[in-house]
Kinemage of the C-alpha trace (Angstrom):
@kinemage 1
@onewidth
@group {chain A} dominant
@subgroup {mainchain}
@vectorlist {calphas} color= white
{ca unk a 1} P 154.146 46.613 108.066
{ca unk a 2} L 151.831 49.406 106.465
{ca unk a 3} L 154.932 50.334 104.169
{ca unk a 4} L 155.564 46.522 102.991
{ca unk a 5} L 152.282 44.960 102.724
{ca unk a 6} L 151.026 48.630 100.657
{ca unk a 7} L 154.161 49.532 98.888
{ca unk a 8} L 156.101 46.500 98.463
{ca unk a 9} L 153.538 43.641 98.493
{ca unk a 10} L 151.169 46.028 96.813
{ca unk a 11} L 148.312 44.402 99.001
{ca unk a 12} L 145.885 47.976 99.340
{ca unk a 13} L 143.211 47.938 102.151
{ca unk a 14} L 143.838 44.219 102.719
{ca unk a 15} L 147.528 44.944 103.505
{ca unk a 16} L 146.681 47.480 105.968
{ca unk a 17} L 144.104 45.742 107.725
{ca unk a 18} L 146.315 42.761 107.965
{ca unk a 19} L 149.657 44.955 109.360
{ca unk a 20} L 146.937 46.399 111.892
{ca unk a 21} L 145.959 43.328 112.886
{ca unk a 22} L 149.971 41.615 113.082
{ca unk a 23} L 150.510 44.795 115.160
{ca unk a 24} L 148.168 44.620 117.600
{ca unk a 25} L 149.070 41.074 118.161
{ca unk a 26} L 152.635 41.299 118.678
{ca unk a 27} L 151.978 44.146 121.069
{ca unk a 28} L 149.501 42.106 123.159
{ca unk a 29} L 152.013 39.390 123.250
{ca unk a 30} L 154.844 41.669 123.853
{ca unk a 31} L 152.353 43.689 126.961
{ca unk a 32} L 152.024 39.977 128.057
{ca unk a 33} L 155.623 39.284 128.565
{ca unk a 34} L 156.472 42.162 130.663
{ca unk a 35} L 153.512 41.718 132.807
{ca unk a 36} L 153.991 37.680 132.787
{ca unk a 37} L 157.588 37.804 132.397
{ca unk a 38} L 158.203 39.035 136.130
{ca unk a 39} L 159.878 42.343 134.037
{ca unk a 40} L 157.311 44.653 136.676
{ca unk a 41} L 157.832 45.688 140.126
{ca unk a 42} L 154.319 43.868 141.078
{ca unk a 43} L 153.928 40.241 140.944
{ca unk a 44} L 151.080 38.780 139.063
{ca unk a 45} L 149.404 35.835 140.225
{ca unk a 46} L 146.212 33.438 139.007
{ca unk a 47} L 144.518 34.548 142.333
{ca unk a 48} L 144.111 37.869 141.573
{ca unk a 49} L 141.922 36.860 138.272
{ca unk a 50} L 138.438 37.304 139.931
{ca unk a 51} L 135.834 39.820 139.335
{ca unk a 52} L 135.289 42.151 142.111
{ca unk a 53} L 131.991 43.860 141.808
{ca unk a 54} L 132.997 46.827 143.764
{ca unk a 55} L 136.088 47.378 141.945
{ca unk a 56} L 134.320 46.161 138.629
{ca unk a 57} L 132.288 49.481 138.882
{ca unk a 58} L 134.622 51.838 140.410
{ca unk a 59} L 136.942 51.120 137.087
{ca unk a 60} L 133.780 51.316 134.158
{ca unk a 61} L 132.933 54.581 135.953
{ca unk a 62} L 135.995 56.236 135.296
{ca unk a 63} L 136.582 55.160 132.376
{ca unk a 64} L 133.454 55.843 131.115
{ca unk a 65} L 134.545 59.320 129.778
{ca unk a 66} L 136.861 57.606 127.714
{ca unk a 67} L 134.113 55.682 126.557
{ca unk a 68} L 131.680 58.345 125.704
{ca unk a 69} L 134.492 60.111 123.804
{ca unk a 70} L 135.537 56.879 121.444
{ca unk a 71} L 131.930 56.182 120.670
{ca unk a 72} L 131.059 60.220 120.202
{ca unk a 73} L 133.587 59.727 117.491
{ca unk a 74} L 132.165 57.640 115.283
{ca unk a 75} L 129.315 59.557 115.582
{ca unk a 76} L 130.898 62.944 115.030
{ca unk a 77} L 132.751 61.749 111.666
{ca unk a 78} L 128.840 60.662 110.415
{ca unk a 79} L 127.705 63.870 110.749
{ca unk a 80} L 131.004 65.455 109.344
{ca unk a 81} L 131.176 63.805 106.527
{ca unk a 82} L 126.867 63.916 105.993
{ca unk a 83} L 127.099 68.191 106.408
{ca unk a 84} L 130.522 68.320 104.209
{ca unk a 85} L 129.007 66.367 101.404
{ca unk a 86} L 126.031 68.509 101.674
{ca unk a 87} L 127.848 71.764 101.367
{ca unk a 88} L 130.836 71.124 99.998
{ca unk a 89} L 130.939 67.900 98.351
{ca unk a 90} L 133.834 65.272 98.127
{ca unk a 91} L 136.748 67.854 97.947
{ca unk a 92} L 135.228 69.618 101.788
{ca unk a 93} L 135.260 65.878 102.888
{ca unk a 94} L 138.451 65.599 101.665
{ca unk a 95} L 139.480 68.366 103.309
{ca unk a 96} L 138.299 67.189 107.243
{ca unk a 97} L 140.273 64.504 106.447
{ca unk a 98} L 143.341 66.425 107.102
{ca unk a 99} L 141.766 67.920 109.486
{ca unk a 100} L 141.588 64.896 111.245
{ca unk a 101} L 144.844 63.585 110.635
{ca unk a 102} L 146.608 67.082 111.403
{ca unk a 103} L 144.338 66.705 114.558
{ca unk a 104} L 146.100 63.587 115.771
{ca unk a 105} L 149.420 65.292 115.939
{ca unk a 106} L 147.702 67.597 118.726
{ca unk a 107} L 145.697 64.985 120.608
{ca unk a 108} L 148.641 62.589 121.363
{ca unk a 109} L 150.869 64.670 122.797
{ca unk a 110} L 147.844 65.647 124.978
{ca unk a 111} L 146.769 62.401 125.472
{ca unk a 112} L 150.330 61.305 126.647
{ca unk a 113} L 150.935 63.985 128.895
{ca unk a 114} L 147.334 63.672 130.738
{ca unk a 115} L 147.851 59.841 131.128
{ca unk a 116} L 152.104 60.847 132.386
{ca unk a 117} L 150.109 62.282 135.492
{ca unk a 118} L 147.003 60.278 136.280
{ca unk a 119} L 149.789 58.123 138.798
{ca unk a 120} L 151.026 61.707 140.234
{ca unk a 121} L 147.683 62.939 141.071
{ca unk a 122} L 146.481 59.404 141.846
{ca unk a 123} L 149.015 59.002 144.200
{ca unk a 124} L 149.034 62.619 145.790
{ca unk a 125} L 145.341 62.822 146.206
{ca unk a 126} L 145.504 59.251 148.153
{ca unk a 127} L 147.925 61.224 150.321
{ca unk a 128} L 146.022 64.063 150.870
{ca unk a 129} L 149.280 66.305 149.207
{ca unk a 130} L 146.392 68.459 147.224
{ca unk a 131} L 148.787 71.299 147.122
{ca unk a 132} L 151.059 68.867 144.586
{ca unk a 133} L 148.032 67.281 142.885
{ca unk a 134} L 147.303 71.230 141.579
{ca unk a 135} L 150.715 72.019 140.875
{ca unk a 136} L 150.995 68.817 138.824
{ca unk a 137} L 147.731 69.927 136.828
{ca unk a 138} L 149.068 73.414 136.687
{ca unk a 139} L 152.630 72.408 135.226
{ca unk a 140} L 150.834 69.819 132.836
{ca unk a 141} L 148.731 72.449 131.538
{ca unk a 142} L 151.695 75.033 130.550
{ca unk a 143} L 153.469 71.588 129.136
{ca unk a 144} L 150.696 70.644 127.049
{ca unk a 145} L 149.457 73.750 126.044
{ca unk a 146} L 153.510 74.687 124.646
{ca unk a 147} L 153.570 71.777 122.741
{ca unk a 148} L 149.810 72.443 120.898
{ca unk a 149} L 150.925 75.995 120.294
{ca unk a 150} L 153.613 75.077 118.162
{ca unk a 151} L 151.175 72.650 116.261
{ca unk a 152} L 148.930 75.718 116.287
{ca unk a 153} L 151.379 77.992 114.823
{ca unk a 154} L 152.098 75.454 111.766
{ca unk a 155} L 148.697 75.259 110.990
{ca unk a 156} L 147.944 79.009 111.174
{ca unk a 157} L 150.962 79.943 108.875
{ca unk a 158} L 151.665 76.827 106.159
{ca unk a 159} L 147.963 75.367 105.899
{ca unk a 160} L 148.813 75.450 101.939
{ca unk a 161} L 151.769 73.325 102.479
{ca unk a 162} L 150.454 70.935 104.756
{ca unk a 163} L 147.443 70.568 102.167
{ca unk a 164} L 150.023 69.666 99.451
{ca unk a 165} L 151.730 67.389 101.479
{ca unk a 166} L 148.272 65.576 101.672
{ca unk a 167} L 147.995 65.487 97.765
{ca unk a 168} L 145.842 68.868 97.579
{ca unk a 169} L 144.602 70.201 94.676
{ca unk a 170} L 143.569 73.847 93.967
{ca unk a 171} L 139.861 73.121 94.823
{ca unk a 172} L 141.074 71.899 98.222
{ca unk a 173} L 142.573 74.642 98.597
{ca unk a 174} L 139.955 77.171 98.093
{ca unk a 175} L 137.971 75.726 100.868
{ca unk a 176} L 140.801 74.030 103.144
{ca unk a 177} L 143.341 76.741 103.796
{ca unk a 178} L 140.768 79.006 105.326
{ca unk a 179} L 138.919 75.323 107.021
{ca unk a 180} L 142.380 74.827 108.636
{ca unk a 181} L 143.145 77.951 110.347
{ca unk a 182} L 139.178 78.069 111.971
{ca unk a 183} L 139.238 74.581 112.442
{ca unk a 184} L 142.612 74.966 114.402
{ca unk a 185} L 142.203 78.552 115.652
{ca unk a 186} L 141.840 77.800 119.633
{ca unk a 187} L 143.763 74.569 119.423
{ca unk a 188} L 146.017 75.547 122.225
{ca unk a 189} L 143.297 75.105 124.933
{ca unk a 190} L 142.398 71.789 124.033
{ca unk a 191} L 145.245 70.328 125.943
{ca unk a 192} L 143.802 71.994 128.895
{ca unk a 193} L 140.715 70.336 128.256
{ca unk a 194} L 141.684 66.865 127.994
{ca unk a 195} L 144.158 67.774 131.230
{ca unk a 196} L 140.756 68.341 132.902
{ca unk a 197} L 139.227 65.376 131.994
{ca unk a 198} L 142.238 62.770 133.210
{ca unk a 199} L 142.188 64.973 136.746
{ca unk a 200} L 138.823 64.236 137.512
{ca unk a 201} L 138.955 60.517 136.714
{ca unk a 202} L 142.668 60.202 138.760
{ca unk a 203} L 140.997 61.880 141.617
{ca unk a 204} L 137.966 58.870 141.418
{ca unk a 205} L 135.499 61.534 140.775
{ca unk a 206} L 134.397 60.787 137.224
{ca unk a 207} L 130.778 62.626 137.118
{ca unk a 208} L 133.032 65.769 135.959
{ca unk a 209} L 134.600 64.175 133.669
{ca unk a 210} L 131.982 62.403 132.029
{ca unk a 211} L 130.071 65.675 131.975
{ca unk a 212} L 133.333 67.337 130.080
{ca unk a 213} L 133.093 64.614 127.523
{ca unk a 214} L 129.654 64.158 127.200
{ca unk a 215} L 128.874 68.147 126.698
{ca unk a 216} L 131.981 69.224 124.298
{ca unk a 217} L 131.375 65.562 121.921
{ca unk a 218} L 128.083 65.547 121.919
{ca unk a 219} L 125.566 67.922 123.362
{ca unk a 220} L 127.721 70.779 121.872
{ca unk a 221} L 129.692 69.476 118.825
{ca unk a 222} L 126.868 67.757 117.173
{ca unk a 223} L 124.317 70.526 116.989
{ca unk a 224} L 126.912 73.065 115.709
{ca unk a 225} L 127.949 71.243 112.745
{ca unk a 226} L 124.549 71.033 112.037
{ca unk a 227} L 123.244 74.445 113.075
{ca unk a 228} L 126.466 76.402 111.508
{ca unk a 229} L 126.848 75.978 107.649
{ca unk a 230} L 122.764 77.188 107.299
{ca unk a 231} L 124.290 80.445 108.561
{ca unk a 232} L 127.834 80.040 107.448
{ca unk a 233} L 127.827 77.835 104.378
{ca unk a 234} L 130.836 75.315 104.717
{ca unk a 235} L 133.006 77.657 107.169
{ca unk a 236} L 130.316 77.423 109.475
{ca unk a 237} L 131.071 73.130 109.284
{ca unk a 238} L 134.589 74.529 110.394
{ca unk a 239} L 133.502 76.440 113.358
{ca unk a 240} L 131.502 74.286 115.377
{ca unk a 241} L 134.705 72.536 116.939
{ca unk a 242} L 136.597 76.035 118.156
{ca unk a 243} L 133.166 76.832 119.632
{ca unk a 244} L 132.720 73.539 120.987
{ca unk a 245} L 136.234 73.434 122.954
{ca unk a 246} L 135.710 77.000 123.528
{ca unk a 247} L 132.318 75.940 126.257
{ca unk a 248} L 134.212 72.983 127.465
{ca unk a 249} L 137.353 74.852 128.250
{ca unk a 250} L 135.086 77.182 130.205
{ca unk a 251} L 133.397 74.706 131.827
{ca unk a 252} L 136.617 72.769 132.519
{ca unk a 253} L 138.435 75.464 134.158
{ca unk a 254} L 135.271 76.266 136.082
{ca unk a 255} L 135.136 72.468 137.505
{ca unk a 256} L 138.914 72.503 138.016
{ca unk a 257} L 138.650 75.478 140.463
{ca unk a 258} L 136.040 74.111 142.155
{ca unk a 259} L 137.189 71.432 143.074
{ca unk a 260} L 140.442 73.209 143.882
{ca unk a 261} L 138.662 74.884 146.846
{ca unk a 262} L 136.934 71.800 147.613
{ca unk a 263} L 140.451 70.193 148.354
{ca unk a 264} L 142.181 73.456 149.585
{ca unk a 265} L 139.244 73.348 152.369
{ca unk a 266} L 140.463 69.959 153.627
{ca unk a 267} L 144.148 70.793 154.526
């Protein structure tokens, strides 16, 4: 709908938003007939719409990573955007907006792959199998990390290209090719990362997870962008996410084995 309400209807912004908004209906009514439509193995029935309290809380605690990381966000692009205007102007801003969109391509592979085994570990971990809920994380982890090294390797070699393909211009060039490859220079590990982040939750112990998200979005990202470029100039803008998923990583790996003994001690 993007294509025909931009292209062919010529309808700009207003034809996005309105093909984002069409979309999201048609998929809620679409969710709603498979659920509804007795298409699922579980039957859905009006008694089960009631708030439990218990349950109620279990669910907003693990998702509240999930949270924290959607509202970090907005929150991370307002400080982007503030430090690339101040040392870079228009064309760095410009610039992190490839970023972000070449970033997508590595979070959603990711971001599939650590939802494909929240039911495995889930499921596992209820069955005290902790032996398969770590070989599940382990082969997840050699999965995801595969698929962001060949991202990775794009980036680090045809960062001109993928600027042109964007519309770049010789000034975005001067400052993104060299942006790209520090901006993307660890990427491989952040699959690892977000791995980390969907164990804890599937294993109903979401205080590691929310300390994951809170620590690499926030408490590290933030001051970084900020504290970087007066050292750096605009590369420095560029390194504060490496570094960032550089401390979460290690602090990931260092919760994952934890609680890997934790479990190993209860076979």
């Amino acid at each position: 709908m993007d294509a025909v309400f931009i292209i062919i209807f010529d309808w700009g912004v207003a034809g996005a938003a309105s093909a984002t908004v069409i979309g999201q209906i048609f998929s809620a009514l679409f969710g709603a007939y498979l659920v509804f439509g007795k298409k699922t193995q579980v039957a859905i029935s009006k008694n089960i719409f009631r708030l439990d309290k218990g349950l109620c809380l279990q669910i907003t605690s693990c998702g509240f990573s999930f949270f924290v990381a959607q509202m970090a966000m907005g929150l991370i692009s307002l400080v982007y955007n503030s430090q690339l205007g101040k040392y870079g102007g228009d064309i760095a801003i410009s610039v992190y907006a490839v970023v972000s969109s070449i970033m997508t391509f590595v979070i959603m592979p990711a971001s599939g792959i650590s939802q494909g085994i929240q039911p495995i570990i889930g499921n596992n971990y209820g069955r005290g199998n902790y032996n398969r809920v770590m070989q599940t994380l382990f082969q997840a982890t050699i999965f995801s990390v595969s698929i962001t090294c060949f991202i990775w390797l794009i980036v680090l070699f045809f960062p001109k290209q993928i600027l042109a393909a964007f519309g770049g211009t010789e000034e975005m060039f001067h400052i993104g090719i060299t942006g790209l490859r520090i901006n993307f220079c660890i990427t491989p590990v952040l699959g690892f990362v977000m791995l980390a982040t969907t164990f804890f939750q599937s294993i109903n112990r979401p205080a590691p997870s929310i300390l994951i998200t809170v620590l690499r979005q926030a408490v590290f990202l933030v001051p970084f962008i900020i504290i970087f470029p007066i050292f750096f100039k605009i590369n420095g803008i560029f390194f504060a996410q490496p570094v960032s998923d550089i401390l979460a990583t290690v602090l990931s790996l260092y919760l994952v084995l934890k609680e890997r003994k934790r479990m190993l001690s209860l076979i």
